[in-house]
N, C-alpha and C positions, 0 to 999 in steps of 0.2 A: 433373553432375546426380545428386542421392540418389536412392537405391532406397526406394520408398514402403517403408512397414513392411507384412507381408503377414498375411493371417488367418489362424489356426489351419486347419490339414490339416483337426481334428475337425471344425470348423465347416461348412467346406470342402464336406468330406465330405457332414456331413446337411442340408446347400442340395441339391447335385446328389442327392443322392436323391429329398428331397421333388418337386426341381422334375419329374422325370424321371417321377415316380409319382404325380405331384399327390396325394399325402395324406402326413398328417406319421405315420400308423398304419402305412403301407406301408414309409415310409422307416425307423422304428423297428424293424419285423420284418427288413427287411434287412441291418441294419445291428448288429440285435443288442443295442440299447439301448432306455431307458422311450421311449414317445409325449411324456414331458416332458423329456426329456436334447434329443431331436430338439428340439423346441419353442424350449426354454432357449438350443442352439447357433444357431440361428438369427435369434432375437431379439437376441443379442449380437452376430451378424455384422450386423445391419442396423442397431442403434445404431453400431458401427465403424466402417460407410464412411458413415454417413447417409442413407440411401434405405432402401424401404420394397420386400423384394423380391417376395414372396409377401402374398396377399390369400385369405380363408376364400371356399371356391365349394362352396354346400351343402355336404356332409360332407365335402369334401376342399377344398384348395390348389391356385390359380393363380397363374403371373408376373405381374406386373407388369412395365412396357415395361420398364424400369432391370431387373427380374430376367428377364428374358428375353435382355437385351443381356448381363448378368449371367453367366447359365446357359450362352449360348454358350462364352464364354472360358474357363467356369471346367470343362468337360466337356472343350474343347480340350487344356487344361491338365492336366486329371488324365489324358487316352490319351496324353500327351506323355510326363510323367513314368512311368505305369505301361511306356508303351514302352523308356523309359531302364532302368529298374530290371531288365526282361526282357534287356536287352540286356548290359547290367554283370554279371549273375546267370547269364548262360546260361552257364560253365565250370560253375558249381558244381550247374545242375540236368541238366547229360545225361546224368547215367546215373541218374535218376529218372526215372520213367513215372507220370505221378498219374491215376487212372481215377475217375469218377462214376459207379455202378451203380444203377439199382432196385432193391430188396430181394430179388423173385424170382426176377433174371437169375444176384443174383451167388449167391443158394444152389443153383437147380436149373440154370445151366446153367455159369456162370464160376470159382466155388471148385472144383467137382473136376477142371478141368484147369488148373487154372492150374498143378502141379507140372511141367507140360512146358515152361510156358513158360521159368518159374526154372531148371530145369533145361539146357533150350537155351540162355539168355541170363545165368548166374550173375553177370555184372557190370552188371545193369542190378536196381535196389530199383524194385518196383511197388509202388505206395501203391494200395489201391482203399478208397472210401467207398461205401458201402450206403445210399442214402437217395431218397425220391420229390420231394426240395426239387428245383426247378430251381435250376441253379445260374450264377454268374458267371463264364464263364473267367478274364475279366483279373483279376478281384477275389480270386479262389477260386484262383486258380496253378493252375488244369486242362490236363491233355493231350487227355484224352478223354473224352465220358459218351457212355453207352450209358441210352436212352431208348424208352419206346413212349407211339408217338402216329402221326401223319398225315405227320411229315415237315418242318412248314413250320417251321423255327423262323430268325428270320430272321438273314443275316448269320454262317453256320455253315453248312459242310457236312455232310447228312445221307446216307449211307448204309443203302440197305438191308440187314438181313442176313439175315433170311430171307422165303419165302412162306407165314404164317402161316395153321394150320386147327387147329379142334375136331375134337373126337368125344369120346365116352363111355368110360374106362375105372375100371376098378373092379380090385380083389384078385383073384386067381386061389380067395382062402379064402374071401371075405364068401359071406355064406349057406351055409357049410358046403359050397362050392364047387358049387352050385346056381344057376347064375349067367344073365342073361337070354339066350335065344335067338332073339329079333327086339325091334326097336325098344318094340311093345305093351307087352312083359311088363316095360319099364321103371315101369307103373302100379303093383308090389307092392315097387319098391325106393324106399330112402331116395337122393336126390338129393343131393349136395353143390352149395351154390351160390356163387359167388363175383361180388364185384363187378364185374369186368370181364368174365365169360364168361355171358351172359344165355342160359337154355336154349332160351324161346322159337325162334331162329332155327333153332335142331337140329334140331325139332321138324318144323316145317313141312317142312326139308329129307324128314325120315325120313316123311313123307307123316300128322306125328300133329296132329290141332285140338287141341291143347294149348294152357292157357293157362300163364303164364310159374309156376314154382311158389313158395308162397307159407311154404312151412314148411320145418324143419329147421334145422341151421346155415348160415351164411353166413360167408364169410371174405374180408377185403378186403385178402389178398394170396394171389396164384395159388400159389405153393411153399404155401402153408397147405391149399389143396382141395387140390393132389397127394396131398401128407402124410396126410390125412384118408381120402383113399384107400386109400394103400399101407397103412393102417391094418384095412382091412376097414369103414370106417365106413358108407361107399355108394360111388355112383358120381357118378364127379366128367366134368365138361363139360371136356376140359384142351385147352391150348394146345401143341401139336406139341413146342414148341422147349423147355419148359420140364419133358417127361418124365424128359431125361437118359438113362441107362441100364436103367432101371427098366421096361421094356418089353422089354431083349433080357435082362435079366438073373432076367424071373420075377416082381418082386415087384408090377408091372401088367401086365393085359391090357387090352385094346382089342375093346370088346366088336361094333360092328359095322362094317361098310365102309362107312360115310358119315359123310363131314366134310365144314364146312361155312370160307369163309376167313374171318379174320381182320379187323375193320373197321382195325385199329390193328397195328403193326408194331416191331418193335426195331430201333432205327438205332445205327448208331455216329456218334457227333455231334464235330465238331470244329473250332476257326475255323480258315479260311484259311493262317493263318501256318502251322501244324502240318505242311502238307504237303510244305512243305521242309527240313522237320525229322529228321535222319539217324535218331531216336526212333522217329519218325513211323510207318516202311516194319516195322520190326521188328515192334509191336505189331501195328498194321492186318494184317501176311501172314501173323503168327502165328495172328491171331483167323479170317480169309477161308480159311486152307487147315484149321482144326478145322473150320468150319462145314460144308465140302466132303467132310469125311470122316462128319461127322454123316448129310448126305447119302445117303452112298454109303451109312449103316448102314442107315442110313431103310427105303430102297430093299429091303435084304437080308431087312430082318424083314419088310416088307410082304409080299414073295414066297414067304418060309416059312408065311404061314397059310394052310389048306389051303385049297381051292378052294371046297368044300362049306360053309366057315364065313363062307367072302365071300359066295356065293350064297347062304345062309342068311340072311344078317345083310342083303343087298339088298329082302329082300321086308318094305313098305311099304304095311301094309293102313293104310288109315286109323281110329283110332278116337280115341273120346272118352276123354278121362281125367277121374275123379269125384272 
């Protein structure tokens, strides 16, 4: 019995895309190619076998029963072979570690320690990518990304890594080191405001009818409000985990004792497979025992400010901001 003649991988490819994303725009951003390359491959897979696999459903693409029966085998078929490929390839990737970072994790928390890890582990190359694209493991040859969001993502274990809170700090120089001494006198500074850390809920915490603010700069990446801080620019709403050192080391302080947590968290993200992975244990204990020392500094600076600046900074008159 001949082996049918089979369709191009490309083709292949931008069917299970489209079908998967029901839009032939989704499948071209994925994939990396025009909305017409997607188009054009698919039209020539369905002149090939003769059925008609996909049908226009408003702005986007649905199967048809033949692509639907279609899309089964051919999704079967491509986690077959990607599983093959991982399997034949795994001598030549384990002492590679490929990581997926958000842009803010890897400047303000993961670039300046990463020299311990290289250092403790010199025979393993860490590949890390900086980007907010979600990404494909099987597709994308990933070990691990590290993510903030809610957790759910399906089909992937997500860890916690920390318990995420704001609060307000600012330069120890901004204002010529005239700096606020309860929540109120936040009314005469410049706010830094970032996409992800809305002031409002501060506010209400620190007892203020503030509404959310509506001027100044905005930046929609959290290492950019740090930065804009440690600048002396104002004061920035910041996220605990993404200070760094810059709090025990002077160039931030942390102007009152109220924070508020976090709606959204950083996980370390990774499929299933990965856990039985010798890679696996090194990474993950490398990264859970900095985060516990993070901790512990946490701890150490919180206790060195003086009693008088805590209690200072707790008192929560309420007022209007104009």
């Amino acid at each position: 019995m001949s082996t049918p003649r089979l369709p191009a991988m490309q083709a292949l490819r931008a069917f299970d895309s489209a079908a998967s994303l029901g839009s032939l725009t989704r499948a071209a951003e994925q994939l990396h190619v025009t909305h017409g390359a997607i188009s054009h491959q698919i039209k020539a897979l369905e002149a090939e076998l003769g059925v008609d696999l996909l049908e226009r459903a408003g702005r986007g693409v649905r199967l048809t029963s033949d692509g639907a029966r279609f899309a089964k085998g051919v999704r079967e078929a491509l986690e077959r072979l990607a599983s093959a490929v991982r399997d034949v390839t795994a001598h030549a990737t384990e002492r590679r570690i490929r990581v997926s970072v958000v842009p803010s994790f890897a400047a303000r928390w993961l670039l300046p320690r990463l020299g311990r890890f290289i250092a403790a582990h010199p025979d393993i190359d860490l590949d890390v990518s900086a980007t907010i694209n979600l990404v494909d493991f099987e597709r994308d040859e990933l070990d691990f990304g590290i993510r903030n969001g809610v957790g759910n993502w399906p089909g992937l274990v997500a860890e916690p890594l920390f318990d995420e809170t704001y609060f307000p700090v600012c330069s120890p120089r901004m204002n010529g080191g005239k700096l606020p001494r309860q929540p109120a006198d936040l009314a005469r500074c410049v706010l830094l405001r970032g996409e992800s850390e809305p002031w409002q809920p501060w506010f209400r915490a620190a007892g203020l009818d503030w509404p959310e603010p509506t001027r100044g700069a905005t930046f929609n990446d959290s290492s950019h409000t740090v930065q804009a801080a440690v600048e002396g620019q104002g004061v920035a709403l910041a996220r605990e985990s993404l200070l760094g050192n810059d709090l025990v080391n002077g160039l931030l302080v942390r102007l009152f004792d109220i924070s508020i947590p976090a709606p959204r968290r950083f996980y370390l993200v990774y499929p299933p497979r990965m856990a039985s992975s010798p890679k696996h244990a090194l990474f993950r204990d490398w990264l859970f025992a900095e985060l516990t020392a993070d901790r512990t500094m946490a701890e150490c600076t919180h206790d060195a400010v003086p009693a008088s600046t805590r209690a200072q900074s707790r008192a929560r008159t309420p007022a209007k901001r104009k």
